[in-house]
C-alpha positions as CSV (number, residue, x, y, z in Angstrom):
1,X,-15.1,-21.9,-4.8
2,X,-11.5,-22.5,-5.7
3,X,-8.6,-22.7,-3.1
4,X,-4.7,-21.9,-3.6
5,X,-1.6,-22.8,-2.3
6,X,0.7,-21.2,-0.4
7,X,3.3,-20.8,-3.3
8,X,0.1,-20.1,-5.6
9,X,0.0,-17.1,-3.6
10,X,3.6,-16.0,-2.7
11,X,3.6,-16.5,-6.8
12,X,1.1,-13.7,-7.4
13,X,2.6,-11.9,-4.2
14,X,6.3,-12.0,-6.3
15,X,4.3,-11.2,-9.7
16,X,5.1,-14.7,-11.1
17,X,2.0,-16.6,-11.4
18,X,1.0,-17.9,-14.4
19,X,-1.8,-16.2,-16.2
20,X,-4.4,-19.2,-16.3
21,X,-4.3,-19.0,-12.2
22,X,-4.1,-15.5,-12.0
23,X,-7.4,-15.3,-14.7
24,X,-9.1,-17.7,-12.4
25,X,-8.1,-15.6,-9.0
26,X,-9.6,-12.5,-10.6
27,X,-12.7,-14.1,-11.6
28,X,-13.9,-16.3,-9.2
29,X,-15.3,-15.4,-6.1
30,X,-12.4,-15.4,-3.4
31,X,-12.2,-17.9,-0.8
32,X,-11.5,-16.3,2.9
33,X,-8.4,-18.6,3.3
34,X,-6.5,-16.3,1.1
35,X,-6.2,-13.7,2.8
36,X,-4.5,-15.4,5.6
37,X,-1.9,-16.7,3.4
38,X,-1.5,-13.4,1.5
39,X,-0.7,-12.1,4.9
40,X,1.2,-14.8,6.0
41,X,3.4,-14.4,2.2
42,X,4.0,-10.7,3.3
43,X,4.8,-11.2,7.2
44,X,8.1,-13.4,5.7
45,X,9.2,-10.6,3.6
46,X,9.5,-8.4,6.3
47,X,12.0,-8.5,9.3
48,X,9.9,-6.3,11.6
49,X,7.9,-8.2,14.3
50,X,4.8,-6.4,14.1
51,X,1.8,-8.3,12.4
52,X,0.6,-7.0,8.9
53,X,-3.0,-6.2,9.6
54,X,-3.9,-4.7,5.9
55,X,-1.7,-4.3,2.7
56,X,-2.2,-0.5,1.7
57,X,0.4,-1.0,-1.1
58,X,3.3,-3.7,-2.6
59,X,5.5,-2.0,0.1
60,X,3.2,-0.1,2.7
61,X,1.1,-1.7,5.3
62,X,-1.1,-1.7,8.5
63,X,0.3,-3.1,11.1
64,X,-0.2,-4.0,14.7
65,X,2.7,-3.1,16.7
66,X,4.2,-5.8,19.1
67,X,5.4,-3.4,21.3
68,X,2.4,-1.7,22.4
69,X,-0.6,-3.1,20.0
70,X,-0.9,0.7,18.2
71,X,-2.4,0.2,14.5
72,X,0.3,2.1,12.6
73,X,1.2,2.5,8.8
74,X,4.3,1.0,8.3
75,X,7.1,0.4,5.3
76,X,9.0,-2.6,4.6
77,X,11.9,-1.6,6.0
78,X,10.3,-0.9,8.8
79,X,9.7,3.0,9.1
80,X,6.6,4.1,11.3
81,X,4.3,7.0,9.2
82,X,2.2,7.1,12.3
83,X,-1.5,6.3,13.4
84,X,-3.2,4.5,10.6
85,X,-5.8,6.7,10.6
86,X,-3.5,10.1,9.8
87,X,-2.6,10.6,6.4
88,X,0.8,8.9,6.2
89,X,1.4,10.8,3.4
90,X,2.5,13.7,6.0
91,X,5.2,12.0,7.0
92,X,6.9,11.0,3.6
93,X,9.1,12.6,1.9
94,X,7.0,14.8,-1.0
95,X,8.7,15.1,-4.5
96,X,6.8,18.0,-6.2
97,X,7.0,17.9,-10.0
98,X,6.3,21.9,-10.5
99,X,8.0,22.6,-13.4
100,X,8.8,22.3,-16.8
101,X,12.6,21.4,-15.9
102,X,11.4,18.3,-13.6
103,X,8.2,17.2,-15.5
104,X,10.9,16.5,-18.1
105,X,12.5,13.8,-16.6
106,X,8.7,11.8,-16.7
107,X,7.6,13.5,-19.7
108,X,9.3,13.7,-23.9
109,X,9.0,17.8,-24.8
110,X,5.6,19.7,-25.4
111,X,3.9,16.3,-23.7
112,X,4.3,17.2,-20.0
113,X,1.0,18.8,-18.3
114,X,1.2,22.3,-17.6
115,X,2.8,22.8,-13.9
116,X,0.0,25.8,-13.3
117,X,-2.6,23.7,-13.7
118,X,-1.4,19.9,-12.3
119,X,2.0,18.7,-10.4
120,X,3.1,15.8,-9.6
121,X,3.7,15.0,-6.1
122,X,5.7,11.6,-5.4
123,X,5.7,10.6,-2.1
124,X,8.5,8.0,-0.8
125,X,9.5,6.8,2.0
126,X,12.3,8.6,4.3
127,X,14.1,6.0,5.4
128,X,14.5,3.8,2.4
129,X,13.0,5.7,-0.5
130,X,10.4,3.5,-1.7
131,X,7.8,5.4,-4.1
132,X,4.5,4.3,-2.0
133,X,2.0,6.7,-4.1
134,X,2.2,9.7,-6.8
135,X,-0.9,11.9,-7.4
136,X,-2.0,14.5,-10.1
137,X,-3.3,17.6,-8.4
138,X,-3.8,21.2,-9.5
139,X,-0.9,23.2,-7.2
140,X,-2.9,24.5,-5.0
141,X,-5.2,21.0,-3.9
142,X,-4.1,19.9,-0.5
143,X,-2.8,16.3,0.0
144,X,-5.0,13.5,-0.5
145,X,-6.0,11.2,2.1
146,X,-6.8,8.2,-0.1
147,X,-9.0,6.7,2.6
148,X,-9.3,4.9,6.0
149,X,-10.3,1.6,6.1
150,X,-12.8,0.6,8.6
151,X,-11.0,-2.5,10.1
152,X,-13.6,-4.1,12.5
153,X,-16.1,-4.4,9.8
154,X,-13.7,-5.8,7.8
155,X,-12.4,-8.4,10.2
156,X,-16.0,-9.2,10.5
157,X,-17.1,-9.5,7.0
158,X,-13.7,-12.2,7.0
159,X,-14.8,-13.8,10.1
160,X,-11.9,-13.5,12.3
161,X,-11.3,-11.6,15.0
162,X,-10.0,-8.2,14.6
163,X,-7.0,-6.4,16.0
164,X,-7.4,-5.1,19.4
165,X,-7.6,-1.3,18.9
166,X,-9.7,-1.5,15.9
């Protein structure tokens, strides 16, 4: 099984590994160390204290409060969406793309999907404005919960000790 280094990692973190290593990541099986120093590369980028738990996106993350140990969804600059296990996607700020005016700015003329049958929803964060997700419903399908991942398992499938509200 193949190890990395640290800057291996921040590297792939930053989008600036070469693609030999990154061909090797993707195909071989992954070594459990990795994980700790993918953590470790996003804990640095952030100036919160709370500790990342699980990555949910390049800029969205589970996190363990330090305040009060509460698992929360968290941005990187450090807006709260809440319980990880809501939808944090009810606490962003919801672009809906619902016509042909504002499919436009995505889309060249006569290319655009038709606003009666699928929108666009873009969902960023209020604080900063990060674009965390954008999804493709018909109009009238209510907002997706993409899923809820089942930490202690997790923790214990990695072999180290979970967080304590998991």
């Amino acid at each position: 099984m193949a190890t990395y280094t640290k800057k291996q990692v921040t590297d792939l973190v930053h989008g600036e590994l070469d693609w030999d290593s990154l061909h090797r990541m993707l195909s071989m099986p992954k070594d459990k160390e990795r994980y700790g120093q993918f953590i470790e590369v996003l804990q640095e980028q952030v100036s919160w204290k709370d500790r990342i738990i699980l990555p949910l996106g390049p800029h969205l993350f589970i996190v363990e409060s330090a305040k009060d140990q509460a698992l929360v969804t968290k941005c990187t600059c450090g807006h709260d969406f809440g319980d990880y296990r809501q939808n944090w996607k009810l606490n962003a700020l919801i672009h809906v793309r619902d016509s042909e005016e504002k499919m436009s700015e995505v889309y060249p003329k006569l290319m655009a999907p038709h606003t009666e049958w699928q929108v666009y929803r873009e969902y960023l964060c209020p604080t900063c404005g990060t674009l965390h997700d954008v999804e493709a419903p018909t109009p009238w399908y209510p907002v997706i919960h993409d899923f809820q991942p089942d930490l202690k398992t997790f923790f214990d499938w990695m072999e180290m000790p979970a967080p304590a509200r998991a």
